[in-house]
N, C-alpha and C positions, 0 to 999 in steps of 0.2 A: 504494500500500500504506500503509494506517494502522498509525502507530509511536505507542507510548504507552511514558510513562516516568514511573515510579513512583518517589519518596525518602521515604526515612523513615519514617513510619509508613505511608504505602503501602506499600512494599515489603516490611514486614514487621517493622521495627525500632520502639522504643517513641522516639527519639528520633533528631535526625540528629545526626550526629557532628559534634562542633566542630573548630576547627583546633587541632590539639596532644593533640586528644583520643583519643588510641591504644586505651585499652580501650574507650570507644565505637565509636569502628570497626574495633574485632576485634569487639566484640559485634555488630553491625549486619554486619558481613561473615562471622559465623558464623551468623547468621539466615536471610540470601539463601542462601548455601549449602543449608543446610537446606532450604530449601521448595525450592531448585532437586532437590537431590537426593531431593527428594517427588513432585515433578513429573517425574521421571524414572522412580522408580519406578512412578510411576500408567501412566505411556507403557507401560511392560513388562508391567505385567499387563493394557494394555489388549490389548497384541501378541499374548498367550497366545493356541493354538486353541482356538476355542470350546468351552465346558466343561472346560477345564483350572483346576484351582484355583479354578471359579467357584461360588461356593452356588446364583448364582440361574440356573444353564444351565436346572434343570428347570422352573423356572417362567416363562422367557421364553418367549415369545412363537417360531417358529424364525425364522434371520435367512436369507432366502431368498441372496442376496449371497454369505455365508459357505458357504450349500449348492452355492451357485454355485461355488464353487473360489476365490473371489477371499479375499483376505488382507485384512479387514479389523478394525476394532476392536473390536467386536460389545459395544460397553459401556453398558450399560443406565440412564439417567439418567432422574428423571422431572422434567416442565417444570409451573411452573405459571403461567398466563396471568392476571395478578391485574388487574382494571376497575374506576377509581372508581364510587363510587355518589353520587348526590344531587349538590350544587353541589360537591364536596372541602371543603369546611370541614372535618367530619369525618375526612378525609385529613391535611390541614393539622394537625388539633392530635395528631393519632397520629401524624407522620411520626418523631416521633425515639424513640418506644419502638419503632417498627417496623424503624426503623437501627440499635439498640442490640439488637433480636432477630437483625438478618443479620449484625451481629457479631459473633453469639454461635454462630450456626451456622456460619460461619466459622471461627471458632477451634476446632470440636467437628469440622471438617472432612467437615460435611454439605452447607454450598453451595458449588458448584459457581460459578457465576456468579448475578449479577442484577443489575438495572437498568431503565430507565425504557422507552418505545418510543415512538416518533411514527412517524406515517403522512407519507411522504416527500409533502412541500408540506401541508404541515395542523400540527395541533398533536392532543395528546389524552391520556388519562389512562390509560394502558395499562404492564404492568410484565410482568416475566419473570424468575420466578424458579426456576433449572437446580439442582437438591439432587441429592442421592445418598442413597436408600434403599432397605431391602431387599426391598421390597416394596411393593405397591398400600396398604395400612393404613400401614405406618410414612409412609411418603409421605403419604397425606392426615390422620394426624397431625400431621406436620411442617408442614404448609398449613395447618391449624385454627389452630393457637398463634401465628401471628401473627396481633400485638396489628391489625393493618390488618382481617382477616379476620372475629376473635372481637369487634370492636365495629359488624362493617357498615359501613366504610369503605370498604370495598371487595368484591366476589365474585370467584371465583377457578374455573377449569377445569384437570382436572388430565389430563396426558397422558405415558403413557410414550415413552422417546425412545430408542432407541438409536444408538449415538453410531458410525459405521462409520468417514469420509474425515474428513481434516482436517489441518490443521499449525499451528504456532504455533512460532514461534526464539524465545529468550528470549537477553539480551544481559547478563550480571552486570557491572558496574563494582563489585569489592570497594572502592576506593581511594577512592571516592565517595559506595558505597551506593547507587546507583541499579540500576531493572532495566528493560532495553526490553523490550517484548513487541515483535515483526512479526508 
């Protein structure tokens, strides 16, 4: 099992707490709180039965699973599969306005995850980026505006996911400011 452990401005906080530094680590241990208890709540309305509380029950897709009788999370996420184009130079001189846009959907708490992908034994230029939108157009809006996208740096395919099994622990050390994912 892969354990990752995040401090600092990983985990959420604009700096890490020094030693003696008290209101830095009440502010860095009111932060983790915070998204832990964000992340809690995402779990609960993922738990909802289908179409409870949900805007987009009428426009999905049905989740055969959930017609099935089984309890799942039926959360509708959409992915986008983003591929260099040409040699990546053009990758290369857009990567930090493209990191400073997942920032920014980040903190607006539109992605979901993203990150890079290799082909197990190879190497390759391939990414995945997991958002939250309310639809097929907000979603490939959200895909258009990155700066990787709007210069041709890269081309991108876009697919709806809905998100059913899964688990993740998270581990808070307030006292430290770290957070493990398992």
């Amino acid at each position: 099992m892969d354990r990752h452990t995040f401090t600092g401005a990983a985990a959420g906080a604009r700096a890490r707490p020094k030693a003696g530094g008290a209101m830095k680590s009440a502010l860095l241990g009111r932060r983790l709180v915070e998204r832990v208890i964000a992340i809690a709540i995402l779990g609960a309305l993922a738990a909802l039965p289908s179409g409870a509380s949900r805007s987009l029950a009428a426009t999905q897709p049905p989740n055969l699973a959930a017609q099935a009788g089984f309890k799942v999370a039926d959360m509708t996420l959409w992915v986008i599969e983003t591929v260099a184009t040409g040699d990546g130079s053009l990758q290369d001189a857009t990567l930090p306005a493209h990191l400073r846009h997942q920032m920014e959907l980040e903190a607006q708490g539109v992605l979901f995850a993203a990150g890079p992908m290799r082909p197990v034994g190879g190497t390759g230029r391939v990414g995945l980026i997991i958002i939250r939108a309310k639809d097929e157009a907000e979603a490939k809006r959200i895909a258009d505006s990155d700066p990787m996208h709007r210069n041709g740096a890269r081309v991108y395919k876009l697919y709806r996911w809905t998100l059913n099994e899964g688990s993740m622990a998270l581990k808070v050390v307030l006292s430290n400011g770290t957070v493990t994912v398992n």
